[in-house]
C-alpha positions in Angstrom: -23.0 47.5 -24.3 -20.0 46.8 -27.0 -18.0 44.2 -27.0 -15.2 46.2 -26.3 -16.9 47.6 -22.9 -17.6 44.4 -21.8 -14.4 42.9 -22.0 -12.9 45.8 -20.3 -15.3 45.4 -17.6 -14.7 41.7 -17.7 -10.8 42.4 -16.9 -11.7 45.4 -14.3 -13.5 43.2 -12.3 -12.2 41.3 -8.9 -10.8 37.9 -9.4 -13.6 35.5 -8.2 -13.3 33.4 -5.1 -10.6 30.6 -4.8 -13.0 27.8 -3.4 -14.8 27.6 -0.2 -13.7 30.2 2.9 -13.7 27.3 5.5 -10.3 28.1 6.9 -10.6 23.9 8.1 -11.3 22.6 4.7 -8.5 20.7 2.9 -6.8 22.3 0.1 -6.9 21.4 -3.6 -3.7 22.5 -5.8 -5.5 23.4 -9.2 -3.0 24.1 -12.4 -4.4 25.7 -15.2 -3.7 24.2 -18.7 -3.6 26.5 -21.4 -2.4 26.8 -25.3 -3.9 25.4 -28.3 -4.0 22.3 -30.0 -1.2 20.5 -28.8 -2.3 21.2 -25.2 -6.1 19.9 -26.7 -4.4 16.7 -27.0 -3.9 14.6 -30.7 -1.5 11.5 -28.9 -3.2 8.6 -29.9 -4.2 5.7 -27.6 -5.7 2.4 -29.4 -7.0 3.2 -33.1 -5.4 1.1 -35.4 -6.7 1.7 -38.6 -4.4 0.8 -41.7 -5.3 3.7 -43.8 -6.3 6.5 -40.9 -3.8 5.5 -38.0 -0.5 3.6 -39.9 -1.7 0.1 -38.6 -1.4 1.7 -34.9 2.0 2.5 -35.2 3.1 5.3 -32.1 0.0 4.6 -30.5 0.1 4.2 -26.7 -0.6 0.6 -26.9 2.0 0.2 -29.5 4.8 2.2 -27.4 4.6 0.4 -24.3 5.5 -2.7 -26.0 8.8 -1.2 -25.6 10.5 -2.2 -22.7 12.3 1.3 -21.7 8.8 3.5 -22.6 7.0 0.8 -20.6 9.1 1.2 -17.7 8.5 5.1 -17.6 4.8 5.2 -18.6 3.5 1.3 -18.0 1.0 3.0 -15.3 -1.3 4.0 -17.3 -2.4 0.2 -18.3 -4.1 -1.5 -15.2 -4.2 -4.9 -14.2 -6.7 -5.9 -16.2 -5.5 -4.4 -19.6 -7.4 -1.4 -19.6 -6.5 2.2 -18.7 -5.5 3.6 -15.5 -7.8 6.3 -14.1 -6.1 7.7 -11.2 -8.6 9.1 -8.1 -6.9 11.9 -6.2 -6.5 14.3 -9.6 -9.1 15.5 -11.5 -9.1 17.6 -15.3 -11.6 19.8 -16.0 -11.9 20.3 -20.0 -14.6 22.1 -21.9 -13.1 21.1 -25.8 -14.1 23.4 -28.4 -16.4 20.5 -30.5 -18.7 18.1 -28.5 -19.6 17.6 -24.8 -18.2 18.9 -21.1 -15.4 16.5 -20.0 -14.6 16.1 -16.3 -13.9 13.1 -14.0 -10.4 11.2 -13.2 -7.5 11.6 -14.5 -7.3 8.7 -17.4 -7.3 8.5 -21.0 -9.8 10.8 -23.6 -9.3 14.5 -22.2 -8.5 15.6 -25.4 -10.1 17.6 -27.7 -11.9 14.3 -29.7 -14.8 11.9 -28.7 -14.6 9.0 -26.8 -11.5 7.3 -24.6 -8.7 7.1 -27.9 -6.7 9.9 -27.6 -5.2 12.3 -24.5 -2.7 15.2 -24.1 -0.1 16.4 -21.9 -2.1 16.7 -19.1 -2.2 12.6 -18.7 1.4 12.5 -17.3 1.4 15.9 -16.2 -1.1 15.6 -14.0 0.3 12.2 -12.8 3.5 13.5 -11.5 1.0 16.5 -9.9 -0.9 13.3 -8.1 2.8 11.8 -6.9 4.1 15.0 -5.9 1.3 16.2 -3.6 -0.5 14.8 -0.7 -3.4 17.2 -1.3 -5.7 15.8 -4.6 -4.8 18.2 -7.6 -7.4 19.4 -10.1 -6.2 20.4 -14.4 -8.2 22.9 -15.6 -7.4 22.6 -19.3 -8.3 26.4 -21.3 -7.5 25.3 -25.2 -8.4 25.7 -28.5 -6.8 25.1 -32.1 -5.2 27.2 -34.1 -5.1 30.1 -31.7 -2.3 32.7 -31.4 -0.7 34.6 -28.9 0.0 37.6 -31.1 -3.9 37.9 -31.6 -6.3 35.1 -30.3 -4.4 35.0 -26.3 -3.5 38.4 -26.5 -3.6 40.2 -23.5 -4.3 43.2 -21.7 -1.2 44.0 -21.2 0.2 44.4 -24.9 -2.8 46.7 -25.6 -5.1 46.5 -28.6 -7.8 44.8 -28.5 -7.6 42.0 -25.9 -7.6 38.2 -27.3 -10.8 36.9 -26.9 -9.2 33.0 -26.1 -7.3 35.5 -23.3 -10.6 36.0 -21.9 -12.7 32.5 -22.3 -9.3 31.0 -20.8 -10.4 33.0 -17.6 -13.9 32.4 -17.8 -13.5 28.6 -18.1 -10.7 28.5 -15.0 -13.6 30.2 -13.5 -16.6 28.5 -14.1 -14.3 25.5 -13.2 -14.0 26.3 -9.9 -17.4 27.9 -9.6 -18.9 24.3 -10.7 -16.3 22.3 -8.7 -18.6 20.4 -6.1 -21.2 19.7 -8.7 -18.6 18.7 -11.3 -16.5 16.7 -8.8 -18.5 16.1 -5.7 -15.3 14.4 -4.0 -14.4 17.8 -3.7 -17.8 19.1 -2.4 -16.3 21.9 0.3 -12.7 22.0 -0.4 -10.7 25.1 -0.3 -8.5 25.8 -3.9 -5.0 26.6 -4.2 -4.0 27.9 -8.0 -0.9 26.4 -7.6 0.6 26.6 -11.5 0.0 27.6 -14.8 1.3 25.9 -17.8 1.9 27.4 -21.4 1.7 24.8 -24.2 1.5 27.3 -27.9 3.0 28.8 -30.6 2.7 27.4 -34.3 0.5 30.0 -35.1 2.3 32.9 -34.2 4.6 31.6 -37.0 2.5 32.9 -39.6 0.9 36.1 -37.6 3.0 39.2 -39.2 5.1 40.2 -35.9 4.3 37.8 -33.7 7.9 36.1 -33.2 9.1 39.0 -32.4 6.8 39.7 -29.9 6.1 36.7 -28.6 8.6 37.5 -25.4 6.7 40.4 -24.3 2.8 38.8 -25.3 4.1 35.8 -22.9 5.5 37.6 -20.0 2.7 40.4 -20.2 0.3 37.0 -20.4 1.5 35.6 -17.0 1.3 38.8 -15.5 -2.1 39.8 -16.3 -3.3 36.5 -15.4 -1.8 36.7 -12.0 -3.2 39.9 -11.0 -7.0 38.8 -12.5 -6.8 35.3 -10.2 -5.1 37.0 -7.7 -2.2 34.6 -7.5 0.6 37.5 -7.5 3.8 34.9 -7.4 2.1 32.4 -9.9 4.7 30.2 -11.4 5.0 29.3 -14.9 6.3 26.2 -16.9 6.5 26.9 -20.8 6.8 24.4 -23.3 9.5 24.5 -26.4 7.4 24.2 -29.7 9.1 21.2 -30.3 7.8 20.1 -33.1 8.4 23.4 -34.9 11.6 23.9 -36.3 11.9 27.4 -35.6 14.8 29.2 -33.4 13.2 32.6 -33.4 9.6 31.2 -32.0 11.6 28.9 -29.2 14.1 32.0 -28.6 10.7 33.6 -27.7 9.5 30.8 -25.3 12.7 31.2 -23.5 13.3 34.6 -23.1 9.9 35.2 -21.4 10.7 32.3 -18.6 14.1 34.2 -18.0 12.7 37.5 -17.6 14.2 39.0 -14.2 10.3 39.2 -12.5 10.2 36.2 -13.3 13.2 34.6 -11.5 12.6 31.6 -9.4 8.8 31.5 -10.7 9.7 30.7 -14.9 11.2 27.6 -16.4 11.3 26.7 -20.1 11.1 22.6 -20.9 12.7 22.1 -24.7 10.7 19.0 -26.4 12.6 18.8 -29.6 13.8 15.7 -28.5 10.4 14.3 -28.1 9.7 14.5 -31.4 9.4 10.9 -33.1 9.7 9.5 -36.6 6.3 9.9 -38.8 7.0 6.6 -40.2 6.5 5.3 -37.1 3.5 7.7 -35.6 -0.5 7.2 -36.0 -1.0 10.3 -38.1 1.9 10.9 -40.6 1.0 14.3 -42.3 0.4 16.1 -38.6 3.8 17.5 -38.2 2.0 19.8 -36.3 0.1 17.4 -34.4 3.5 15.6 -33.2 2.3 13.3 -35.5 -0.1 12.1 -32.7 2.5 10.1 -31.7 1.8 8.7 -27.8 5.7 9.0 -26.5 6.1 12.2 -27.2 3.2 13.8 -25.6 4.1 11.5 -23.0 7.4 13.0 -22.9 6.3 16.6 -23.1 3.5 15.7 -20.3 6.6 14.4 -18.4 8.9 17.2 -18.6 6.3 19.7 -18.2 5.3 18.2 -14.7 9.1 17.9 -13.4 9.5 21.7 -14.2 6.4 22.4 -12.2 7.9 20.0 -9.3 11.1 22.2 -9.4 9.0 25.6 -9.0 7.1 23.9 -6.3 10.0 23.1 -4.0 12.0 26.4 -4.6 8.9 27.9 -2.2 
């Protein structure tokens, strides 16, 4: 069987069970997580080196000495010095180098080793936590250096479907597939896919055609995705490539959110203002990395999980 075949057969095929069938079990809002490495994670939590990490400079540790940071995003340090790991919201995060990541919601779901870095999930998925009574499960689908244009691309746009397009939907899947054996708190519970967020774009800078159609790729995106997991009024939350100055890629972002099937369902966050000074960031060269500075993926984390809020309580 090609390639080709199987991916068609792949996309053909009915959207797999949403958790258990016990009509008594309690519910689990799941948001899927998806882009590429910016959604991974780079924000830097406690590495300090002079020469690798600017003497710690924009790390977490190092923001929240700041009065006004640590009275937005002081949570995450615990009584004891040490990092909050919240226990009704869960990530799910198979990164594209080195082990299966899956537990609490804390520091290190990010696409490196070890507790020292994290990614927009961390206050994302805390204002998920707030919001809901129900616990809340991130299933994070990302990989570096991907575009929409060719890696995500989907069904929809025709060609040949993006292979990322598909693994994102086989790794939501096998998520919820392996959900009591990767969180057995959640042995029996019913899920809810209750969001989908869209963190991408510096690729499609340098992909011939992609800006311009990057609108289209996006919308026909969401709507593929919510006929394969069979979540027809899916809403959306897309964040601005902030740290890319480019109008015609964040023109993109926004037109697909204000498409007119989309109304009520769609908003776009800008980051741009998120964006902090290199001098004063862990990694200096990663423009494209936000300059793993912790603020702004705290920031972006933030505003992501206030627009999912908003889509929530429209109904």
């Amino acid at each position: 069987m090609t390639p080709l075949i199987l991916s068609l057969l792949m996309l053909t095929a009915p959207a797999c069970a949403q958790g258990t069938s016990d009509e008594g079990a309690p519910t689990i809002k799941v948001f899927l997580l998806a882009g590429q490495s910016n959604m991974e994670g780079h924000a830097v939590a406690d590495l300090d080196h002079p020469e690798h990490y600017n003497g710690g400079r924009g790390t977490l540790k190092h923001v929240l000495r700041d009065e006004a940071v640590a009275a937005d995003y002081g949570h995450w340090v615990d009584e004891d010095g040490g990092w909050t790991k919240r226990d009704d919201v869960f990530v799910s995060y198979r990164p594209e180098r080195g082990p299966m990541k899956h537990g609490p919601l804390s520091i290190g779901y990010a696409v490196h080793e070890g507790a020292h870095h994290f990614g927009p999930e961390l206050e994302f998925g805390r204002i998920m936590g707030d919001h809901f009574e129900e616990p809340v499960l991130l299933v994070k689908t990302c990989w570096g250096g991907k575009s929409l244009m060719e890696d995500f691309r989907p069904p929809s746009s025709g060609g040949e479907v993006g292979p990322f397009y598909l693994k994102m939907i086989e790794d939501y899947r096998e998520a919820i597939a392996e959900l009591g054996t990767r969180f057995p708190k959640l042995r029996g519970m019913k899920t809810e896919l209750a969001g989908f967020v869209w963190f991408q774009g510096w690729n499609d800078m340098y992909v011939d055609g992609a800006l311009e159609a990057y609108a289209e790729n996006l919308s026909n995106l969401v709507k593929d995705l919510r006929v394969e997991l069979n979540a027809p009024e899916l809403p959306f939350v897309v964040g601005q490539t902030g740290n890319a100055d480019n109008e015609a890629l964040w023109q993109g972002q926004e037109d697909a959110t204000l498409r007119p099937e989309f109304k009520g369902r769609a908003i776009y966050v800008p980051t741009r203002s998120f964006l902090r000074d290199p001098e004063r960031s862990p990694n200096k060269g990663h423009a494209h990395h936000w300059f793993g500075n912790a603020e702004s993926y705290l920031r972006v984390g933030d505003g992501l999980g206030r627009a999912m809020v908003t889509l929530q309580t429209r109904g």
